[in-house]
C-alpha positions in Angstrom: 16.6 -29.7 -26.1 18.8 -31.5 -23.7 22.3 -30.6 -23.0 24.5 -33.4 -21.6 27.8 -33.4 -20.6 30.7 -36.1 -19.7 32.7 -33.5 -17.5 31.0 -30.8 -16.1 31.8 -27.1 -16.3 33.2 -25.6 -13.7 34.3 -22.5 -14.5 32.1 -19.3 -13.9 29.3 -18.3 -16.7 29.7 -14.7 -18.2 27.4 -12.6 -17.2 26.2 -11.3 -20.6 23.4 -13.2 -21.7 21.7 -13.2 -18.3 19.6 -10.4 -19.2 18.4 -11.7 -22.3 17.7 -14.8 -19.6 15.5 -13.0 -17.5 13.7 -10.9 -20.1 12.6 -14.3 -21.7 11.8 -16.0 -18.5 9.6 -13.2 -17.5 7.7 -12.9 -20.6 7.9 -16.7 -21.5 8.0 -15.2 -25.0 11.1 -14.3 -27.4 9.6 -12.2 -29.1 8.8 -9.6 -26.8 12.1 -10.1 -24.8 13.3 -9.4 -27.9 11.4 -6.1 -28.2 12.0 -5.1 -24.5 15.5 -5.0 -25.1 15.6 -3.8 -28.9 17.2 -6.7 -29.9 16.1 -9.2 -33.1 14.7 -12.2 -31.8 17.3 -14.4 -33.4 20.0 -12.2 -31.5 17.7 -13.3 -28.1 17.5 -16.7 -29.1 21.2 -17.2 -29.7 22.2 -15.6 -26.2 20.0 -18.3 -24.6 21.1 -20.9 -26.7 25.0 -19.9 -25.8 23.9 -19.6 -22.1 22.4 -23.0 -21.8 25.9 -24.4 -23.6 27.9 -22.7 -21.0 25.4 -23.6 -17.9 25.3 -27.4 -19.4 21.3 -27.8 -19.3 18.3 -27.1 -21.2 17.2 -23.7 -19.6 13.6 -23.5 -21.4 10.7 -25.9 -23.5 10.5 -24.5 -26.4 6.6 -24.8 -27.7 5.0 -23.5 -30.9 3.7 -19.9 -29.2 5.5 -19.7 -26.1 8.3 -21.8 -23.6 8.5 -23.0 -20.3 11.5 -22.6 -17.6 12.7 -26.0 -17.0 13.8 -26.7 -13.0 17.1 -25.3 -14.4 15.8 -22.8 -15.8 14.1 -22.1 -12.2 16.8 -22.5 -10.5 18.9 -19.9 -12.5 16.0 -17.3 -12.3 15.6 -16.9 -8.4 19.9 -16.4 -8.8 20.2 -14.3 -11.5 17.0 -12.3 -11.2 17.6 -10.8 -7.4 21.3 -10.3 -8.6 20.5 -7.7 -11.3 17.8 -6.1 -9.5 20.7 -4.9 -7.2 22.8 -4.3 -9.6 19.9 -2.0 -11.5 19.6 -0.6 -7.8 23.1 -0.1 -7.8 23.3 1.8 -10.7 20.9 3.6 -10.3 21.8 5.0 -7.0 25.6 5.9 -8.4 23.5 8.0 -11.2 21.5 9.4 -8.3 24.5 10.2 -6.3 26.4 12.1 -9.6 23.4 13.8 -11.2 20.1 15.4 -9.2 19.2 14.6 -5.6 16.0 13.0 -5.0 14.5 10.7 -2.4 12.1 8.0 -3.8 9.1 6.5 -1.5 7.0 3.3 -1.6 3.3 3.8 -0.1 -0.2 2.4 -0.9 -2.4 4.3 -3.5 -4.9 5.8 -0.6 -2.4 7.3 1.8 -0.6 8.6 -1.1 -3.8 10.9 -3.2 -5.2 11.4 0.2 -2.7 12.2 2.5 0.8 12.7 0.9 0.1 14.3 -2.2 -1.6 17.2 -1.0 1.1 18.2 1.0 4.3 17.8 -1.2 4.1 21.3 -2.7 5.1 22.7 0.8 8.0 20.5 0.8 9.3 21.2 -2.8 8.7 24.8 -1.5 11.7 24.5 0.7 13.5 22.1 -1.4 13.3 22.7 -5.1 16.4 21.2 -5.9 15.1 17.7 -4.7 13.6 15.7 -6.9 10.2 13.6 -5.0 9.2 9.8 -6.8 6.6 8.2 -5.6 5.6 4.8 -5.8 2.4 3.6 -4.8 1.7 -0.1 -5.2 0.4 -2.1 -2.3 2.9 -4.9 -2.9 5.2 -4.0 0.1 8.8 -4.0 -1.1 12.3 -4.8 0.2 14.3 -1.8 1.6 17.7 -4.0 1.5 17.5 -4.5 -2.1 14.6 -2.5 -3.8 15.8 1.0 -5.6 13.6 3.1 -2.6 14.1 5.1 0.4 11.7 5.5 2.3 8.9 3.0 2.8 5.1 4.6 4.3 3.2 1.5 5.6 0.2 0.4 7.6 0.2 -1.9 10.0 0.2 -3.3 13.5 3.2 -2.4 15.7 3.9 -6.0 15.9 4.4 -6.5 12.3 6.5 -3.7 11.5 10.0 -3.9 11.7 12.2 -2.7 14.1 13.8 1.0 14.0 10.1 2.0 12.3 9.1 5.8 13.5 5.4 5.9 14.3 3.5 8.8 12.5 0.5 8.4 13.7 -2.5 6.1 14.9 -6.4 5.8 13.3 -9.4 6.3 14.8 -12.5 5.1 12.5 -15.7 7.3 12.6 -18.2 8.0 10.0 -18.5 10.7 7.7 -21.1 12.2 5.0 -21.3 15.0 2.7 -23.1 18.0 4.2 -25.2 18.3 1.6 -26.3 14.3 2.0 -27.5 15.5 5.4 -29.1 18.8 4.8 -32.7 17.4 4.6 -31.9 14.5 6.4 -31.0 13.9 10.4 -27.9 11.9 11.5 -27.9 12.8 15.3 -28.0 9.1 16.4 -26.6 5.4 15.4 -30.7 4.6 14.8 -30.3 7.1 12.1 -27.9 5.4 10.1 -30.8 3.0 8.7 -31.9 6.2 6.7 -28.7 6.6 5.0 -26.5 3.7 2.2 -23.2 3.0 3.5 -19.9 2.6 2.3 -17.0 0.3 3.9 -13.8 -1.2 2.2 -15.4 -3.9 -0.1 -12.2 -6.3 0.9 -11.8 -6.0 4.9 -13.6 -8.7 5.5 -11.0 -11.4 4.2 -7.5 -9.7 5.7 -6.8 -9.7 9.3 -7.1 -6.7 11.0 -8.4 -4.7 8.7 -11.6 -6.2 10.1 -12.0 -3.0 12.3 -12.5 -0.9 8.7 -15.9 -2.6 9.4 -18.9 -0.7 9.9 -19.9 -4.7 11.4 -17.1 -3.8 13.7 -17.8 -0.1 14.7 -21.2 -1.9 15.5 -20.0 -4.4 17.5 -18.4 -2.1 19.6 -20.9 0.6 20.2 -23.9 -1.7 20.6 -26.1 -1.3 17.4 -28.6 -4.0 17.0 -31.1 -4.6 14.4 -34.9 -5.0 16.0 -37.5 -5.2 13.8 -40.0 -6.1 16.8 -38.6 -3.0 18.9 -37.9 -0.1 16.6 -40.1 0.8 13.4 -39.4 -1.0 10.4 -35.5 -0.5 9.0 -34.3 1.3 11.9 -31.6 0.8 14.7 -31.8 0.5 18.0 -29.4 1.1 20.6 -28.8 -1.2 23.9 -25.5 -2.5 26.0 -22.9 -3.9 24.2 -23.3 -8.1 24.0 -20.3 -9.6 22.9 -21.2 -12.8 22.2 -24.6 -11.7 19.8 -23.6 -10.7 16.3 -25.1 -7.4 15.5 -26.8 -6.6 12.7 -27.6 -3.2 10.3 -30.1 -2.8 7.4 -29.5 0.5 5.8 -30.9 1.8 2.3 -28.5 -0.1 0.4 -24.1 -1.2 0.7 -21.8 0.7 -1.3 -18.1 -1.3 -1.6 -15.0 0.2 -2.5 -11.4 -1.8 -2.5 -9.9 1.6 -1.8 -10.3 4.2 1.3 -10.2 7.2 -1.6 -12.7 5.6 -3.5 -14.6 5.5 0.3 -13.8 8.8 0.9 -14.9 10.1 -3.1 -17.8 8.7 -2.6 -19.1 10.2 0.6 -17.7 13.6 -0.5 -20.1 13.4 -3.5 -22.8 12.5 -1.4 -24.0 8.6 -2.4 -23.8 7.6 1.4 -22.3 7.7 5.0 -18.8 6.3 5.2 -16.7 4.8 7.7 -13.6 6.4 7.1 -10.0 7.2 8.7 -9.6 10.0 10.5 -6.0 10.6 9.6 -6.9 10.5 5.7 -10.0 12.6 6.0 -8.7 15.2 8.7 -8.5 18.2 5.7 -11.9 17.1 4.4 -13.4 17.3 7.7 -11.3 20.9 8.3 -12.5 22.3 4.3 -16.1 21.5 5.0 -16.1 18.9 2.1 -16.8 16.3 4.9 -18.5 16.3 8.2 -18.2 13.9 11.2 -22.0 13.8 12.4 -21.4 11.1 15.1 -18.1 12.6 16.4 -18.8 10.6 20.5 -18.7 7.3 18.4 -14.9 7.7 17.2 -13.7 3.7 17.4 -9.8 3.3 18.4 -8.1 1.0 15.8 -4.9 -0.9 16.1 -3.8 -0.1 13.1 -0.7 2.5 12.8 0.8 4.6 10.1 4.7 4.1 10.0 7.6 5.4 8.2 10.7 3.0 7.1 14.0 4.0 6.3 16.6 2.2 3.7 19.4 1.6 5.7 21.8 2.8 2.7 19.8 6.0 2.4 19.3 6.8 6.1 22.6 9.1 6.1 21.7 11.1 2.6 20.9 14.8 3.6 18.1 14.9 1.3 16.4 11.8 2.5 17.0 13.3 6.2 15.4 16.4 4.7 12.4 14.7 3.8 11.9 12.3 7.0 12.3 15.7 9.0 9.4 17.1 7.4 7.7 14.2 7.3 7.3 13.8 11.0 6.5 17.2 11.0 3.6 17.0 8.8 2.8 14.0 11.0 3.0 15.9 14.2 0.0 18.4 13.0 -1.7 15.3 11.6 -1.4 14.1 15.3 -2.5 17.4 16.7 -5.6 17.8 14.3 -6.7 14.3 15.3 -6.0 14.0 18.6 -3.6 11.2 18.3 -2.4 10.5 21.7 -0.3 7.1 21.5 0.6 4.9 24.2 4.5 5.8 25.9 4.6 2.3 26.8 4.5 0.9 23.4 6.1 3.8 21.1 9.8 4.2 20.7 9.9 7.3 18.4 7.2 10.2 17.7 8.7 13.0 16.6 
């Protein structure tokens, strides 16, 4: 269908059948718009078709099974789809504001069942009357528009943005199940050719999170393969050589996209992981894990960070929250002996 027109509208749409706009164009189906928003799909159909009359153009293709945003169509989407995200945001927050308090947080699925979670219960403790939502995605999200908080991420410093509070820094350093090395020795790096190990599956294609690596923890502690100078499948040690690539034949790899997945996996013994300190600091305290090769900890650039939505930053139950996040942090800090450069950190505590 193409809509023409002589003289061109120019007085504002109403807003009313922009829902049933984006509904459609996210499905590219009226029939489940329809069913999202418990309308008939004729009812869907007919707010397009009045929205397209009052726009002047042809917002979709229609096909036999499905339709196709024209460059209209497009066009009206990247508009109308950011506006009503705010104003769900908006809403949502003025229902917020008159019912129950509660502070909602975007993290990543690891930091939250690793390092988070366990420790909530203390803070709903001292707060019952604050509701927590968590959601853990590793899309990163928008604090200026997106209905959150507080934002946990992982980065660089340089990538964060600016008013970030640090929590804490990483160090990388492996870890095994004591039972895994009850009738076996891990007292050297050489020993590590005994064992399967487990890295992040992934690390390899995303910048920086190279040093996840057990290819990096090698690189930096000198571990080279010699078949010639060490009996058969083992590792030897010598002086670090940049510029030769270093090698490791163990039993067998085990890859995991996510560090609790790593971390699972070492706890039930199928290897030797290379795991965060930060996000196995209570395994290593309950026994569940042990660090076996404690004088090989490798210092990554990588940083834990908190964000906070500008809109929220003033809420006393978000300030709640923060203030016992970064105290939580500060024993994190403590158990790990996080000591971060003054030079480059604006905010610990």
């Amino acid at each position: 269908m193409q809509l023409t027109s002589r003289h061109p509208r120019t007085r504002p749409i109403g807003a009313g059948h922009l829902r049933a706009f984006e509904a459609v164009s996210r499905h590219l189906n009226f029939r489940a718009a329809a069913e999202e928003l418990s309308l008939t799909q004729s009812a869907v159909s007919r707010q397009i078709q009045a929205l397209e009359d009052e726009v002047g153009a042809a917002l979709f293709l229609r096909h036999t099974r499905a339709v196709e945003l024209t460059s209209a169509g497009s066009q009206l989407l990247r508009a109308a789809g950011s506006a009503l995200e705010r104003i769900d945001a908006a809403v949502r927050q003025i229902r917020q504001s008159a019912g129950r308090k509660s502070v909602s947080i975007t993290t990543w699925a690891s930091f939250a069942s690793m390092w988070l979670i366990p420790r909530l219960e203390a803070f709903q403790r001292e707060h019952p009357d604050i509701d927590i939502r968590i959601d853990a995605s590793d899309v990163a999200v928008d604090l200026a528009t997106a209905d959150v908080d507080l934002a946990l991420r992982y980065a660089v410093p340089q990538a964060v943005a600016p008013g970030a509070l640090r929590l804490f820094g990483e160090q990388l350093t492996p870890v095994a199940s004591p039972w895994l090395l009850k009738d076996r020795l891990l007292a050297q790096m050489a020993d590590l050719a005994h064992f399967s190990l487990i890295e992040a599956g992934d690390a390899h294609r995303t910048r920086h999170l190279e040093w996840l690596t057990w290819q990096r923890w090698l690189d930096e502690f000198g571990a080279v393969h010699d078949a010639s100078a060490a009996p058969a499948g083992r590792l030897r040690t010598t002086a670090r050589t940049p510029a030769v690539r270093k090698a490791l034949s163990p039993q067998r790899w085990l890859y995991f996209n996510y560090a609790h997945q790593i971390v699972q996996a070492a706890i039930s013994g199928q290897g030797v992981a290379l795991a965060r300190l930060p996000l196995v600091a209570d395994s290593l305290a309950s026994g569940a894990l042990v660090e076996p090769l404690p004088q090989y900890r490798l210092n990554s650039p990588l940083v834990y960070w908190l964000l906070v939505a500008p809109r929220s930053a003033l809420r006393p139950e978000v300030k709640a929250f923060c203030s016992w996040l970064m105290q939580q942090a500060a024993e994190t800090r403590q158990a790990i002996g996080d000591v971060p450069d003054p030079d480059t950190v604006d905010h610990l505590d």
